[in-house]
C-alpha positions in Angstrom: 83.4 185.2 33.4 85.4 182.4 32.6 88.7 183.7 34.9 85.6 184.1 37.0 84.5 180.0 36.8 88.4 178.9 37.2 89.0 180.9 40.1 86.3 179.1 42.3 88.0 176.2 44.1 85.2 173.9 44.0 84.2 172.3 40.7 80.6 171.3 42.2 80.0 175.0 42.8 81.4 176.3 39.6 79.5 174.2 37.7 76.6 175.4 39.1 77.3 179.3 38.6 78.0 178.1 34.9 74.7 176.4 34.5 72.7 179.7 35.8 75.0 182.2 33.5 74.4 179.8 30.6 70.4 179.9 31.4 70.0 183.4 32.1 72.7 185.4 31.4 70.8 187.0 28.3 67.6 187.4 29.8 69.1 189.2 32.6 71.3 191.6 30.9 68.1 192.5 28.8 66.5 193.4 31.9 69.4 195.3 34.1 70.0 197.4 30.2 65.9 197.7 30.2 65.8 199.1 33.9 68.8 200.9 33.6 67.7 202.8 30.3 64.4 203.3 31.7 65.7 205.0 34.6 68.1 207.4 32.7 71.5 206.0 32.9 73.6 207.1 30.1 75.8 204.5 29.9 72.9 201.9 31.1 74.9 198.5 28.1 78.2 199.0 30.2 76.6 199.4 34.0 73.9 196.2 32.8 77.0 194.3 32.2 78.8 195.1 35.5 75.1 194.6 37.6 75.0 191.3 35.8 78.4 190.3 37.0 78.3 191.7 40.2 74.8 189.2 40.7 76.9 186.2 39.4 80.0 187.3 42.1 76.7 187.4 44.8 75.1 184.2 43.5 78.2 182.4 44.1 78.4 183.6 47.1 75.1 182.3 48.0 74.8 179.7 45.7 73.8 177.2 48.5 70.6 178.9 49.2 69.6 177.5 45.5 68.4 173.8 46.4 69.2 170.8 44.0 65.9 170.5 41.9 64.3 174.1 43.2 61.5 174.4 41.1 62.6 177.1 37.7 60.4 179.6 38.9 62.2 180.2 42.3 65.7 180.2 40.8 65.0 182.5 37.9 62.7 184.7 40.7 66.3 184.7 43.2 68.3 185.5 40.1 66.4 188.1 38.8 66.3 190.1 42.5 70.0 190.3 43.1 70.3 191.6 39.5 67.3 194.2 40.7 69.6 194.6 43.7 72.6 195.6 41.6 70.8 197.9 39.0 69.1 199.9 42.0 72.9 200.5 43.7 73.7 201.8 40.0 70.7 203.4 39.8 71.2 205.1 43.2 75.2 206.3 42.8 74.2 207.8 39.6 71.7 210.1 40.6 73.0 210.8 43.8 76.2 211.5 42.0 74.2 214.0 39.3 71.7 215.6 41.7 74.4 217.2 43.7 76.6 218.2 40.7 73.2 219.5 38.2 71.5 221.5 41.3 75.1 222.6 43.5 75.6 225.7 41.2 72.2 227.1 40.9 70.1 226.1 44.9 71.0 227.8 47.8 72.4 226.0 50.9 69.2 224.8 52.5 68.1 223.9 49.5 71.2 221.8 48.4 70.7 220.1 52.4 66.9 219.4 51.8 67.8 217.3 48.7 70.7 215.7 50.3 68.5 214.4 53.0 66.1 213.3 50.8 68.4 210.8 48.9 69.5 210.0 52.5 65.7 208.9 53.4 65.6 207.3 50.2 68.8 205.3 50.7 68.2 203.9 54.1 64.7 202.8 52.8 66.6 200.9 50.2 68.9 199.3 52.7 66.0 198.1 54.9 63.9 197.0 51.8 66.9 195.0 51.1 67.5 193.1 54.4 63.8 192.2 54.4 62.5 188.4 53.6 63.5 188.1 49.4 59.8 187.6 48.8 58.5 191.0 50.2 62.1 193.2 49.4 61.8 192.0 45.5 58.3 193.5 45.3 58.8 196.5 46.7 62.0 197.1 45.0 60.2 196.6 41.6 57.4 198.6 42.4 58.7 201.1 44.3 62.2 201.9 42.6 61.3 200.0 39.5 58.2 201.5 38.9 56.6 198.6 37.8 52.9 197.6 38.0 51.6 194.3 39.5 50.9 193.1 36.5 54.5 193.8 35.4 55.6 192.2 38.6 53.7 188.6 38.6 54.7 188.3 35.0 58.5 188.7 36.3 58.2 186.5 39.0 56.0 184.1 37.7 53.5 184.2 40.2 49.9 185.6 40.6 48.8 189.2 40.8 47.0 188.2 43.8 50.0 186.5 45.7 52.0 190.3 44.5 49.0 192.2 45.9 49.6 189.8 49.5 54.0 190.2 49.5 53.3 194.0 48.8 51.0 194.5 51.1 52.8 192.6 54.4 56.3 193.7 53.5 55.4 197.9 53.1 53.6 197.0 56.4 57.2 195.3 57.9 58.9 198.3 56.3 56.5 201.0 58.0 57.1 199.3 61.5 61.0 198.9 60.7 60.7 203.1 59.7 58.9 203.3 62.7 55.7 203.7 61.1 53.0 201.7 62.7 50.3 203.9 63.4 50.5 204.5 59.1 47.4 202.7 57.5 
């Protein structure tokens, strides 16, 4: 991380991506090994390291959408959903990667297509949940791919079951009419 730090030209920015790896750089390794683990990753301590410093690449990146003096809550909640962002790539290359390779030997062809196109659908739902408004995409990213409750949710995001109960509801209702969904309920 440091070659990281040096390498950015402006000091003003650097010192800002320091600040947010210094503040949360252990909280969200915790929870990129905690997701990764949960979802089945073998090597989950070396893949939570690389999510974690592909989110610090990203945040610098986009480290001007993080307003001087934005309230802790919103930085840690944008922090925490590019990290989800990275583990749910991982996530997604790994079992795409093993589905193919544990089922190629033992399903026939149309079988081995059906799952293929399945990860497919289940990919290009990703993507879209992704380009969504941050507010709706990091709910449905945790409870959909995450599989985590509500409950689970506010507590991560610092907000109010009732406020995760609103951004889950308008944002699958966004994604259903992106899928081409609308007449769904």
């Amino acid at each position: 991380m440091l070659i990281f730090l040096l390498s950015i030209s402006d000091q003003s920015v650097a010192a800002n991506v320091e600040r947010l790896y210094r503040a949360y750089y252990d909280d969200l390794l915790r929870f990129a090994q905690g997701r990764l683990k949960q979802s089945g990753i073998q090597n989950y301590e070396i893949d939570a390291e690389d999510a974690v410093q592909n989110a610090f690449v990203k945040i610098t990146k986009y480290i001007d959408k993080i307003k001087v003096g934005a309230p802790e809550k919103a930085v840690r909640s944008y922090v925490f959903s590019i990290v989800a962002n990275e583990v749910t790539d991982i996530v997604s290359r790994d079992r795409h990667c093993d589905d193919i390779e544990e089922y190629a030997d033992t399903l026939a062809d149309e079988e081995i297509v059906e799952k293929m196109s399945i990860k497919e659908s289940y990919r290009n739902v990703v993507k879209i949940i992704k380009r969504m408004d941050e507010k709706y995409s990091t709910v449905l990213m945790y409870y959909f791919c995450y599989d985590m409750s509500v409950k689970e949710i506010a507590k991560m995001l610092n907000v109010s079951e009732n406020t995760v109960y609103s951004r889950f509801s308008r944002g699958k209702l966004i994604l259903l009419k992106t899928i081409g969904g609308e007449d769904h309920g």
